[in-house]
Backbone bond lengths (Angstrom), bond angles and torsions (degrees), N, CA, C in turn:
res aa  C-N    CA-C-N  psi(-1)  N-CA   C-N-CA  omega(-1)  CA-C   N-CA-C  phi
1 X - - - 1.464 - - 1.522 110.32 -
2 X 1.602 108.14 155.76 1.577 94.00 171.64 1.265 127.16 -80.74
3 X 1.273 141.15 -165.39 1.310 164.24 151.05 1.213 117.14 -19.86
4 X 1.611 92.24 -66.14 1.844 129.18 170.66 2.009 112.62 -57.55
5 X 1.196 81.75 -48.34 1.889 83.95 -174.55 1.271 87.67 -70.76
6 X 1.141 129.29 -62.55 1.968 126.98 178.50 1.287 97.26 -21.66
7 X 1.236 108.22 -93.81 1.836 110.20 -163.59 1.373 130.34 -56.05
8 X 1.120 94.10 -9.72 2.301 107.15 164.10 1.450 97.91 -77.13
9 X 0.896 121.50 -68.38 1.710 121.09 171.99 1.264 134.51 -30.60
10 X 1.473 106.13 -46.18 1.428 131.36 -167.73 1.321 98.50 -76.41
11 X 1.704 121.13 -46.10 1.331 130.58 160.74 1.409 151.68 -12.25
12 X 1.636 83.38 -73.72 1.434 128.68 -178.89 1.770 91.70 -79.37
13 X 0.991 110.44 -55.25 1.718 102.65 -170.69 1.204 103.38 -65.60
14 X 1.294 134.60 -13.67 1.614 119.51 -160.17 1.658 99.74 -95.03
15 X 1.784 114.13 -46.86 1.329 108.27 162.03 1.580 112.78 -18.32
16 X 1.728 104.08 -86.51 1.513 103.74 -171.98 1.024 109.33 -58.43
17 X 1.587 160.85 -11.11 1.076 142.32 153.53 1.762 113.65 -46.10
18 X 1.120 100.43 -56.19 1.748 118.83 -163.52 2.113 96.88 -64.27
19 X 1.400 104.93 -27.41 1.294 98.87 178.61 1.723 99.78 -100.53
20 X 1.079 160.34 -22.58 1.105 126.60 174.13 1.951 114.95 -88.62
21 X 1.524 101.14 -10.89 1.240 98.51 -169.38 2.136 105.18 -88.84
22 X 1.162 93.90 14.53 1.770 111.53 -179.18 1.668 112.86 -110.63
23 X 1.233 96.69 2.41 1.845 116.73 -171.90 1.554 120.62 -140.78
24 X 1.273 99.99 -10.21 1.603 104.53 167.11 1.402 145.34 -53.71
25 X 0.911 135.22 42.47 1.034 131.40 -166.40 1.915 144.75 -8.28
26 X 2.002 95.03 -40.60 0.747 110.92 152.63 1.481 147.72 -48.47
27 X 1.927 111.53 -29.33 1.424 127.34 169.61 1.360 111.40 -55.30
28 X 1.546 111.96 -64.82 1.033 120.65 177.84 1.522 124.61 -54.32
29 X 1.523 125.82 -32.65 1.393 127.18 165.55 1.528 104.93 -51.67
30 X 1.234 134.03 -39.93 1.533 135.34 -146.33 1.442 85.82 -90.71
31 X 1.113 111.03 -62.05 1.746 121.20 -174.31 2.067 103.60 -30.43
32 X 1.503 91.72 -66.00 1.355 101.08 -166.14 1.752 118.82 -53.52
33 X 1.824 93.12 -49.15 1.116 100.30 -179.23 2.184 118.11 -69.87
34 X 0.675 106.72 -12.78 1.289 114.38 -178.74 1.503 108.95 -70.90
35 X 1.402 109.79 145.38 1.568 124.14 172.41 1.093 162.46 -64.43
36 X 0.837 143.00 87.23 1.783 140.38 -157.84 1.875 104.43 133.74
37 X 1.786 106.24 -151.13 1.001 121.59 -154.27 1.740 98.87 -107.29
38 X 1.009 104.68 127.66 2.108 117.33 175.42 2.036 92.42 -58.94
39 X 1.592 102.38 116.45 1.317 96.40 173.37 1.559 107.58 -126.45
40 X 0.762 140.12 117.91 1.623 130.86 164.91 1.749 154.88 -89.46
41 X 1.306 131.74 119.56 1.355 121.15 -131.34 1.659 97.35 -110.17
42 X 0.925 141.25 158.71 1.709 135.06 126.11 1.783 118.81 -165.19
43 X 1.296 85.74 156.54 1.585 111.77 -166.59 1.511 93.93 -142.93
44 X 1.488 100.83 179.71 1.279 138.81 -169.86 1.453 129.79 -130.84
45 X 1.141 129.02 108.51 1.941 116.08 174.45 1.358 96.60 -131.67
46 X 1.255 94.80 141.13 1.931 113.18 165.20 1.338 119.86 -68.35
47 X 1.037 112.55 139.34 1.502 109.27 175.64 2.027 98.83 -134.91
48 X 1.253 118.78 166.78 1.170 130.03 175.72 1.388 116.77 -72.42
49 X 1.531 129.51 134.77 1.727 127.62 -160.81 1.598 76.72 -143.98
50 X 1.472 112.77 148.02 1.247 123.17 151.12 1.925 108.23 -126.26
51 X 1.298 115.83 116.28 1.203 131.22 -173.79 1.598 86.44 -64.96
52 X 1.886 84.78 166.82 1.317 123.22 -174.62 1.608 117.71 -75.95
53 X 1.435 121.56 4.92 1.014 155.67 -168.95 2.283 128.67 -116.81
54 X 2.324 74.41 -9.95 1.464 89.34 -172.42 1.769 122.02 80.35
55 X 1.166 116.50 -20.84 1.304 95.87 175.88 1.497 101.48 -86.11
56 X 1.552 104.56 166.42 1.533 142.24 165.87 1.452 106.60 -85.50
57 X 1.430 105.91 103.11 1.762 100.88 135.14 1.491 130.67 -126.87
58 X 1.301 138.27 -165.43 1.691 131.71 144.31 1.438 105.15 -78.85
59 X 1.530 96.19 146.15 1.526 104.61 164.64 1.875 107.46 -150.06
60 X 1.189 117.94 123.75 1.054 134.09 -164.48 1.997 112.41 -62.81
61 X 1.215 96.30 119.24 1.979 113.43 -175.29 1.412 92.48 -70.73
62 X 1.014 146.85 98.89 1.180 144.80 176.80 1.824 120.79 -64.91
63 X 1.049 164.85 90.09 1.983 150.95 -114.96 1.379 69.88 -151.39
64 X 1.704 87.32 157.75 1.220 140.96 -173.69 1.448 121.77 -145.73
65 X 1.228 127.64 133.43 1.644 116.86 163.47 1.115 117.17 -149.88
66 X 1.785 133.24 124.37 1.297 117.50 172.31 1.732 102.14 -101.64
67 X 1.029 109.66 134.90 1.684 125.11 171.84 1.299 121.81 -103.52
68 X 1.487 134.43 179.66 1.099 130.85 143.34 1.297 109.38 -141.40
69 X 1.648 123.65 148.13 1.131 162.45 -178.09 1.353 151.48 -112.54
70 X 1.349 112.24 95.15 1.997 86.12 -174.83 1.532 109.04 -94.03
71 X 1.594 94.62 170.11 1.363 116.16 -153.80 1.563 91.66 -77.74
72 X 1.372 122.61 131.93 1.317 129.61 155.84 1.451 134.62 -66.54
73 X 1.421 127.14 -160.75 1.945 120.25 158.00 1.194 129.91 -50.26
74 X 1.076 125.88 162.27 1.760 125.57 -179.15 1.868 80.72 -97.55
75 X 1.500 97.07 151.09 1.264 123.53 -166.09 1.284 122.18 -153.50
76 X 1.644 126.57 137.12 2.036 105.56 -169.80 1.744 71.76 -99.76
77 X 1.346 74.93 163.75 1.900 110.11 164.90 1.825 115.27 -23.66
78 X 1.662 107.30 -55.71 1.375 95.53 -178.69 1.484 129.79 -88.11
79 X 1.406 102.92 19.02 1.457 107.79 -178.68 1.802 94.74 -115.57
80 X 1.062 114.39 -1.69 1.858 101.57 -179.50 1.946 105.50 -62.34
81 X 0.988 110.16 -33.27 1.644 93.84 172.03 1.549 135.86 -42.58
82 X 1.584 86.52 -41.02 1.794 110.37 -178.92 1.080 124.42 -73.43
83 X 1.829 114.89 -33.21 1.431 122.60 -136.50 1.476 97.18 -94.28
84 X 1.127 113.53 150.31 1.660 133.62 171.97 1.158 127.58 -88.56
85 X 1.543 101.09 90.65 1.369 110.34 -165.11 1.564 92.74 -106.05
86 X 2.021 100.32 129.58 1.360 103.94 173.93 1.844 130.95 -38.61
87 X 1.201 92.12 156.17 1.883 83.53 -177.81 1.841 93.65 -103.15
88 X 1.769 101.93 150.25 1.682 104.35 179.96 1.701 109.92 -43.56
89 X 1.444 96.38 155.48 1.399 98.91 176.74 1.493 104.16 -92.04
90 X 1.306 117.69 -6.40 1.829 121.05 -162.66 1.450 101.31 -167.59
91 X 1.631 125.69 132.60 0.927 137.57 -154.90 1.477 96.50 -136.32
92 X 1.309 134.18 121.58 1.669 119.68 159.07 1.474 104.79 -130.92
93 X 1.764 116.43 124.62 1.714 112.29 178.52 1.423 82.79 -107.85
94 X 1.813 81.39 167.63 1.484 105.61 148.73 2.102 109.83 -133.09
95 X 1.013 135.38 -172.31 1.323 143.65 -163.21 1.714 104.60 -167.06
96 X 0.961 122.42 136.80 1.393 153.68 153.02 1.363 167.70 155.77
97 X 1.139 116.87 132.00 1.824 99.82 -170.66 1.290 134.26 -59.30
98 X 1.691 118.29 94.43 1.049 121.58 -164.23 1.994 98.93 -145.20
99 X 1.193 99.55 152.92 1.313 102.30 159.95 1.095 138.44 -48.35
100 X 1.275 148.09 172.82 1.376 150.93 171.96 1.189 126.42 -45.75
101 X 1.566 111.05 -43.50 1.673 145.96 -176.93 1.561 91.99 -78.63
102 X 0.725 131.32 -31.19 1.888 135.99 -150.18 1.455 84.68 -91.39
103 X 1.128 98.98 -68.89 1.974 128.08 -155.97 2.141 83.91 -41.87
104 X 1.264 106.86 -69.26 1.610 132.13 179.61 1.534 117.61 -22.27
105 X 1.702 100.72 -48.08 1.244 113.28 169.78 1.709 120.67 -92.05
106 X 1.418 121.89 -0.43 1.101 128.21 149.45 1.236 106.55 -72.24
107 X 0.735 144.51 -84.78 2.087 143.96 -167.31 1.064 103.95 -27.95
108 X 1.110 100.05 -53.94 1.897 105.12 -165.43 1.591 115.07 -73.85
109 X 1.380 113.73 -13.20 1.488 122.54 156.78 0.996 121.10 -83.68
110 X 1.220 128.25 -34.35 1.232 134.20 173.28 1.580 122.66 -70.37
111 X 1.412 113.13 -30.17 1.283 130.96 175.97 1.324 102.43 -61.79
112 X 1.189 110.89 -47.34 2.110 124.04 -169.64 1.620 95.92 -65.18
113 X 1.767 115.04 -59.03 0.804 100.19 -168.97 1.509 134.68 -69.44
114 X 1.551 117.69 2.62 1.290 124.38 -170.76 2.053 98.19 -120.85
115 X 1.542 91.04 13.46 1.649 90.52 -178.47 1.804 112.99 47.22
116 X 1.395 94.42 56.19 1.365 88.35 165.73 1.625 124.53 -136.66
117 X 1.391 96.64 128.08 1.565 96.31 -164.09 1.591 119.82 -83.39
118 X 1.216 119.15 -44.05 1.482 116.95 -171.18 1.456 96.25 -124.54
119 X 1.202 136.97 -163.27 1.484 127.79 170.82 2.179 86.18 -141.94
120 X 1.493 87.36 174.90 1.643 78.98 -175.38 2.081 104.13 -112.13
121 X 1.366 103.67 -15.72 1.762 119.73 177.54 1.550 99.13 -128.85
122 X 1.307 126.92 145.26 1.499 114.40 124.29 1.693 103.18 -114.47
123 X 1.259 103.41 142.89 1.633 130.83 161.95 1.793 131.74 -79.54
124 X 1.039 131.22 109.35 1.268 113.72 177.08 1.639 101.95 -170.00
125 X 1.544 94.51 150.76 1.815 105.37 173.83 1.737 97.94 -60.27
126 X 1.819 111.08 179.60 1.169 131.09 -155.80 1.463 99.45 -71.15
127 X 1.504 141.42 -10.59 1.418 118.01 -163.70 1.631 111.83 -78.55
128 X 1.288 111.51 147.42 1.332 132.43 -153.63 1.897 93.98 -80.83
129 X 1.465 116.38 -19.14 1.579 105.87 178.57 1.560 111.15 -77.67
130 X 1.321 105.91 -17.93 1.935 99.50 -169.33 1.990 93.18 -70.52
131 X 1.813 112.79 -52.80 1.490 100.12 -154.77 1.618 90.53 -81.29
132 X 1.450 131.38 -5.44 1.987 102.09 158.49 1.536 100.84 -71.49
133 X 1.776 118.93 -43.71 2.033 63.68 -177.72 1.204 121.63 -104.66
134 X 0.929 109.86 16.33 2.042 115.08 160.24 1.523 97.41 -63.73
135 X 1.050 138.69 -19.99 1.556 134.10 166.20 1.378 120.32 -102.94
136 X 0.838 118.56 -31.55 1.465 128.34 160.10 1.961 117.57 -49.67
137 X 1.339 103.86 -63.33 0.774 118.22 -172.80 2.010 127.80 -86.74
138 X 1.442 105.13 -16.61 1.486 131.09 -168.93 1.780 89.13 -142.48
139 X 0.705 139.59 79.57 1.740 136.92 175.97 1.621 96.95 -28.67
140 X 1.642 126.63 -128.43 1.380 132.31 -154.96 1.915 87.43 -92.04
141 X 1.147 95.89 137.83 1.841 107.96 179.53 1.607 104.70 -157.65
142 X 0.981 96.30 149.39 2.097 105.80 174.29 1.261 91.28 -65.03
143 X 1.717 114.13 119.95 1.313 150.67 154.45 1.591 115.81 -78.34
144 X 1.305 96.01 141.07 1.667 98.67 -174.39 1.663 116.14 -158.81
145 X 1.922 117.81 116.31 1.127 89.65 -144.96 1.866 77.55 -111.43
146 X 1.539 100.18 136.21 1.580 101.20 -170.56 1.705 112.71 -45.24
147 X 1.246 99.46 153.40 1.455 113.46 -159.61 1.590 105.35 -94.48
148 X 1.638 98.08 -16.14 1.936 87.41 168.93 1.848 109.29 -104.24
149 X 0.960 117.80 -6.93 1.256 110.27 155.84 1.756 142.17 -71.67
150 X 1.974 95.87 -22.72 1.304 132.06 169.46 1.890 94.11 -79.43
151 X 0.652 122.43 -17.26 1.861 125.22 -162.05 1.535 90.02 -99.54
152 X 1.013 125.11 -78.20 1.252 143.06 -152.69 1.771 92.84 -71.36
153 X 0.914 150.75 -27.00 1.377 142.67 132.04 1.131 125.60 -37.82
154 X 1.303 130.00 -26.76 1.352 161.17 179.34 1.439 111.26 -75.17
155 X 1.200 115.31 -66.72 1.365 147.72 143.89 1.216 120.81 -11.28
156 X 1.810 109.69 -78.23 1.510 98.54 -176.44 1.765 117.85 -90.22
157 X 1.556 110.41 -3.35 1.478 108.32 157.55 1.262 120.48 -60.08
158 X 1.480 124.37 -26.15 1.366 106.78 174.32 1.312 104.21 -129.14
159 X 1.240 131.29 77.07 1.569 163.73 173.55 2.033 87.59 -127.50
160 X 1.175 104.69 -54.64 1.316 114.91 -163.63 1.819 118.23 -69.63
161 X 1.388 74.43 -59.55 2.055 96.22 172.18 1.833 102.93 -63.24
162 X 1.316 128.58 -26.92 1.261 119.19 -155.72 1.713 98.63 -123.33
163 X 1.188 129.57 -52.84 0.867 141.02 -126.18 1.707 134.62 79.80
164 X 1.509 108.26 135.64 1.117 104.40 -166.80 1.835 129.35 -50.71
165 X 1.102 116.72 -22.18 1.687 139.16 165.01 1.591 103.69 -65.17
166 X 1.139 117.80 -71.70 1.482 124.27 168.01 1.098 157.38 -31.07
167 X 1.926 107.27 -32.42 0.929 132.96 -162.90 1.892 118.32 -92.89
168 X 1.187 74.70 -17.01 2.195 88.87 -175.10 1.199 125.95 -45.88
169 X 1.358 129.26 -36.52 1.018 162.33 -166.05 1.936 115.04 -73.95
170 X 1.664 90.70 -65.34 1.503 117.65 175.32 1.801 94.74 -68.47
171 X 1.487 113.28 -52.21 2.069 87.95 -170.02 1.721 102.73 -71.85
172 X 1.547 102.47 -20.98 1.868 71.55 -175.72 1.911 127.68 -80.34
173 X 1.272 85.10 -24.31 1.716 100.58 167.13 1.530 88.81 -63.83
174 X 1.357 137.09 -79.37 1.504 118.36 -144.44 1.797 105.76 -72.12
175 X 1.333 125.75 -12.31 1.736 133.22 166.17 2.052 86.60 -56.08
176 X 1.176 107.87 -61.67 1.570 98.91 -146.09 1.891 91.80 -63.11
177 X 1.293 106.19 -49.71 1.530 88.80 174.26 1.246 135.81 -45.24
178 X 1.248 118.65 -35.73 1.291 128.66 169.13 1.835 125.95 -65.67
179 X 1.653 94.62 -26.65 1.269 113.58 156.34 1.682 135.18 -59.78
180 X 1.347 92.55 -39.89 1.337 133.02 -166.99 2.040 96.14 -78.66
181 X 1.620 94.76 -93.03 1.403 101.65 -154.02 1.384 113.15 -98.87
182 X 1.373 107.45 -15.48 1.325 122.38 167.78 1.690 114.89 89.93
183 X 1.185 134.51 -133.04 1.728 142.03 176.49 1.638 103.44 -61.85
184 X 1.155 129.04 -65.56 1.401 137.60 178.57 1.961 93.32 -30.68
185 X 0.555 109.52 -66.32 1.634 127.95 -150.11 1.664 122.90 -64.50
186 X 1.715 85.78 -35.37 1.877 133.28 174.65 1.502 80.97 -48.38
187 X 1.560 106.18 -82.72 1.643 122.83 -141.73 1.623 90.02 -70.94
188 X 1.346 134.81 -48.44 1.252 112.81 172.41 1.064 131.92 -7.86
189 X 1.589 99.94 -71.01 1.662 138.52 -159.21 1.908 106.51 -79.01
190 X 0.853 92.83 -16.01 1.656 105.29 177.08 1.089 104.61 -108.04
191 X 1.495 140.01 -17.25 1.479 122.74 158.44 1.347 112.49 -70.02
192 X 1.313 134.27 -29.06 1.425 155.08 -140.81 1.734 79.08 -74.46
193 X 1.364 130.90 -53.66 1.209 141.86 -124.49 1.725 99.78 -78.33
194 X 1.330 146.65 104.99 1.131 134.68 171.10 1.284 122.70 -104.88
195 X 1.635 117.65 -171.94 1.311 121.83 179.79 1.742 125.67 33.90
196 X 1.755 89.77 44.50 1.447 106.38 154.60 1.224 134.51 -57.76
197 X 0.979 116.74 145.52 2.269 112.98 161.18 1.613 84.53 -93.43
198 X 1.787 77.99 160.58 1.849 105.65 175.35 1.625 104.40 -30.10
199 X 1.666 97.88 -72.43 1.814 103.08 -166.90 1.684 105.07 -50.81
200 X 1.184 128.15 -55.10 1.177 134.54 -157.36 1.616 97.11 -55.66
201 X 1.248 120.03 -44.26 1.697 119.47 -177.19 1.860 106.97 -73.88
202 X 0.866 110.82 -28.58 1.375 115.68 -179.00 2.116 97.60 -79.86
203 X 1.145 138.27 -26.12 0.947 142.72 141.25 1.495 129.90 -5.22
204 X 1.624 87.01 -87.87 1.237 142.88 176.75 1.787 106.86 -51.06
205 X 1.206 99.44 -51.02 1.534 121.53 -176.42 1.582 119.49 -68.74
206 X 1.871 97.16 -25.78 1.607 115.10 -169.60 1.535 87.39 -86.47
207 X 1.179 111.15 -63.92 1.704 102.86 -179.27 1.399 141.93 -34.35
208 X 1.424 106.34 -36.67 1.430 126.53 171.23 1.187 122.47 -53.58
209 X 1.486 98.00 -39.11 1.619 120.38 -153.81 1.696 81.41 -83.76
210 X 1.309 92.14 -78.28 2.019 89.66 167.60 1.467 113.37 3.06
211 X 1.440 116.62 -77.83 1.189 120.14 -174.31 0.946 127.80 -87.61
212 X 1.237 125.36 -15.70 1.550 134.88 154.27 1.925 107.08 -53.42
213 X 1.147 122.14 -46.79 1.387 117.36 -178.37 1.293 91.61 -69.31
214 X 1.163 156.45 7.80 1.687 146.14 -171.23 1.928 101.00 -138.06
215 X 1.035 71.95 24.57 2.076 80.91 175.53 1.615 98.69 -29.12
216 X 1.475 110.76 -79.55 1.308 126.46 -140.30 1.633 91.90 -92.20
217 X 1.146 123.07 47.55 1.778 119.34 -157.09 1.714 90.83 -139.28
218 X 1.157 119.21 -6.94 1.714 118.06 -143.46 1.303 107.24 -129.69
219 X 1.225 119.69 30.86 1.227 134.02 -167.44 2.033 99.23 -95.02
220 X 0.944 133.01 28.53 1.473 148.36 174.06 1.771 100.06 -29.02
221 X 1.681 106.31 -73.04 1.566 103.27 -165.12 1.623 118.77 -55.64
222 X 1.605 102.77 -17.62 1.583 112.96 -177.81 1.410 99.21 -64.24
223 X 1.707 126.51 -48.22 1.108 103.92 -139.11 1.545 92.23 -101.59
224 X 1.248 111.48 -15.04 1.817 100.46 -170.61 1.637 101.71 -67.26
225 X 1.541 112.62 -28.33 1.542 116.59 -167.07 1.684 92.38 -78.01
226 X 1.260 132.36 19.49 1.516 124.04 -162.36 1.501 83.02 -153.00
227 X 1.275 128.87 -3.35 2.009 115.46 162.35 1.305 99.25 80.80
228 X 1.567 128.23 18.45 1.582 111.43 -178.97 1.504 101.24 -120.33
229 X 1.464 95.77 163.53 1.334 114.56 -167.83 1.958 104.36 -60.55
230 X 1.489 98.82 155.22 2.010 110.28 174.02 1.503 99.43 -120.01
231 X 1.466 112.66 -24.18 1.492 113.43 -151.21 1.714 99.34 -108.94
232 X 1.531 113.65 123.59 1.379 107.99 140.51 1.057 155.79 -122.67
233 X 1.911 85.91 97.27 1.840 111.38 172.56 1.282 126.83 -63.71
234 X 1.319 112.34 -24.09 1.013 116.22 166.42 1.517 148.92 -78.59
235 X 1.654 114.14 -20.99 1.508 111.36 125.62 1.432 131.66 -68.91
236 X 1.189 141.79 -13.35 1.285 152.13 145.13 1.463 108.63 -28.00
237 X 1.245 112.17 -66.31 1.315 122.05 177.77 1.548 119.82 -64.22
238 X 1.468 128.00 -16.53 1.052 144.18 -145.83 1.874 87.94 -114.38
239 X 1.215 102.96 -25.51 1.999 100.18 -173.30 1.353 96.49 -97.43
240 X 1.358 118.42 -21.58 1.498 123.02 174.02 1.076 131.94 -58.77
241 X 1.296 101.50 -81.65 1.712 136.69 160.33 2.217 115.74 -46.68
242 X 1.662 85.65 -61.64 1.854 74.71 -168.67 1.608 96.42 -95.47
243 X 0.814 140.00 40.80 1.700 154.28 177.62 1.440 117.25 -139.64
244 X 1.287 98.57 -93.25 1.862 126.37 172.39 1.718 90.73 -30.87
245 X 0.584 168.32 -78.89 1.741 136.07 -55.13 1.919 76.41 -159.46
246 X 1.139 107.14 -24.54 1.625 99.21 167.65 1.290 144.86 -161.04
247 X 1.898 98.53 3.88 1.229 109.09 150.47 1.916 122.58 -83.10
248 X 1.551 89.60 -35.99 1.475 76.45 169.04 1.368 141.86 -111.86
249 X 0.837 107.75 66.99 1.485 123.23 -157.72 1.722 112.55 -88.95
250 X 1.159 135.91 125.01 1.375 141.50 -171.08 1.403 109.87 -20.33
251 X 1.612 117.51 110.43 1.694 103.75 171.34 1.574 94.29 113.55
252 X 1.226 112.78 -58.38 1.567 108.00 -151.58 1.352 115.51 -77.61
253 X 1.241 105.36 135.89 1.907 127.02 -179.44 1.630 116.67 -101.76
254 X 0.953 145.39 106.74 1.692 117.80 179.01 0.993 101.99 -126.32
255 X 1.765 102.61 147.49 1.494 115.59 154.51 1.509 133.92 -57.95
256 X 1.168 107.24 126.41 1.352 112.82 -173.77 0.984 125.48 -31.89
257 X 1.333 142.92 -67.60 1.473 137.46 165.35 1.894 107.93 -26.75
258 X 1.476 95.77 -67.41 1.473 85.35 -158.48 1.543 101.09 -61.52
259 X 1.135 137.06 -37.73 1.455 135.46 -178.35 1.803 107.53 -36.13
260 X 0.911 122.37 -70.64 1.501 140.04 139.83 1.512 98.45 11.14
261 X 1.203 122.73 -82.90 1.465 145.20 -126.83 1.602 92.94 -92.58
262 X 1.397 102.91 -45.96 1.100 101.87 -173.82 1.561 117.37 -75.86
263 X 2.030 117.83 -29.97 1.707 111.27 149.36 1.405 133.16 -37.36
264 X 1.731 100.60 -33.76 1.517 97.94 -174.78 1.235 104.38 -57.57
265 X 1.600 131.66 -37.53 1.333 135.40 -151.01 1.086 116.60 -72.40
266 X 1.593 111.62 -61.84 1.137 128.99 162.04 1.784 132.54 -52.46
267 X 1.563 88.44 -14.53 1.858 85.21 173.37 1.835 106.14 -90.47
268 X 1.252 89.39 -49.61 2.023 90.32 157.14 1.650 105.04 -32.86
269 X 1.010 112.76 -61.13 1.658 102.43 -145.71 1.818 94.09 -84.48
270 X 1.284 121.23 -30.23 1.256 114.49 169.43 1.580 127.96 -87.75
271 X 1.445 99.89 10.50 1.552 114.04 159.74 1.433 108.42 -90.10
272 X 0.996 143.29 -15.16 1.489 150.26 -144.25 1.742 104.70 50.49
273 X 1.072 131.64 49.50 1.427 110.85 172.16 1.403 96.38 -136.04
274 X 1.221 118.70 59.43 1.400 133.38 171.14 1.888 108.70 -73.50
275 X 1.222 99.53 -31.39 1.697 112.06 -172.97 1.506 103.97 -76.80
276 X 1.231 127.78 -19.44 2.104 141.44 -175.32 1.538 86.43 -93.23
277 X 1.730 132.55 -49.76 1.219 108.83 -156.64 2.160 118.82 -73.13
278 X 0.938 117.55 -0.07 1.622 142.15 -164.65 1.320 106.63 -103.32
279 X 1.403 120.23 124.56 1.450 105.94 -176.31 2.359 92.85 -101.38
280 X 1.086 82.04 120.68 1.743 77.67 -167.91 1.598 92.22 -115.94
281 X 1.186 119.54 140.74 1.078 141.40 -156.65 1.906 105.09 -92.01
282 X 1.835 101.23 144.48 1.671 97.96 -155.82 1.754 92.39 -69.85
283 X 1.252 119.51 177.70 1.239 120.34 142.79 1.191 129.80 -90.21
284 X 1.583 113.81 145.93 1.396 113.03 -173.66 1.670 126.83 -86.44
């Protein structure tokens, strides 16, 4: 078949996907019945759009995921690398390019549809759109701002201050503090720092602020001593896998709609509820 017959198909099937998998009953049984703690994830990746007008730009897939989880071992700060923290027992995404307002009224459908009322974490890197609608959408909830995105800030400030050879030493001592004591501990350790140049303090100054906007986000030693997750790999994997892995693929441009159509598919199939989206006929 062609290209063209592909993407009429792909289309048309994703509609009825998107409508029986919004009426299932079954999702929501799995959701409920499943184990651990309601946690919720989202991020953002660009993918390539060519408007109706013919031009090419990026425009950002906006993902979502609520999971659940149980709580693993109590653990100090320098053993969270190692430790074996259970994987969710139940995973449900959604994906799409939509605005903020759009994105808002996805959650909140999705929340209904998986019967879920409060969440007990949300997870997410530093952008300021995930915790409006983690508040928007979940009012006050345990905030958590991933710990390799907090690192890797960490990271390339002193790539800069040190040199890249140099620097190894200084991010893993200031990771464990941050592990450790959290914001208090940050600004300590960053006053400590002397005989800056201009840029290097302005650096120094950007980082803080970094973590200063994530005050209430940095609570790390609470949760490892409580077996719950700091890190989210698991939307990571979710921009990768139900995004990455086939919207953006070398070459490819899509029109908006179908781009769309084609998340629904892929968030089905990377939810595992590929078996709810098919209307398959009883046996007789």
């Amino acid at each position: 078949m062609s290209h063209t017959t592909l993407g009429k198909i792909a289309g048309h099937t994703a509609e009825e996907i998107t409508e029986r998998l919004a009426t299932h009953p079954d999702i929501r049984h799995d959701f409920q019945k499943a184990k651990g703690e309601t946690e919720f994830y989202a991020d953002g990746t660009f993918i390539h759009i060519r408007t109706l007008a013919g031009l090419a730009k990026w425009m950002e897939v906006k993902v979502g995921a609520f999971a659940k989880r149980e709580r693993g071992e109590s653990v100090f700060p320098s053993e969270w690398a190692t430790r074996d923290l259970p994987q969710p027992t139940v995973v449900s995404s959604f994906a799409s390019i939509v605005d903020k307002e759009e994105f808002l009224k996805l959650c909140q459908s999705e929340r209904r549809r998986l019967g879920v009322g409060g969440v007990s974490s949300a997870l997410g890197d530093g952008a300021k759109w995930i915790w409006n609608v983690v508040r928007e959408v979940f009012g006050k909830t345990d905030e958590c701002l991933d710990i390799y995105h907090g690192a890797e800030h960490i990271s390339d400030c002193g790539k800069i201050l040190f040199g890249e050879s140099s620097s190894k030493d200084w991010f893993e001592r200031m990771r464990l503090v941050l592990l450790s004591e959290g914001l208090a501990a940050m600004e300590r350790e960053l006053k400590l720092l002397s005989g800056l140049k201009k840029g290097q303090r302005l650096l120094v100054d950007s980082l803080w602020e970094y973590f200063r906007g994530n005050a209430g986000r940095l609570n790390y030693c609470e949760r490892l001593a409580s077996g719950r997750a700091i890190g989210s790999g698991l939307i990571e994997g979710a921009c990768k896998n139900l995004v990455g892995r086939r919207l953006k693929q070398t070459g490819a441009c899509w029109r908006l709609p179908q781009a769309n159509r084609i998340a629904v598919i892929s968030a089905a199939l990377y939810s595992k509820q590929w078996k709810y989206a098919w209307k398959i006929p009883k046996k007789i």
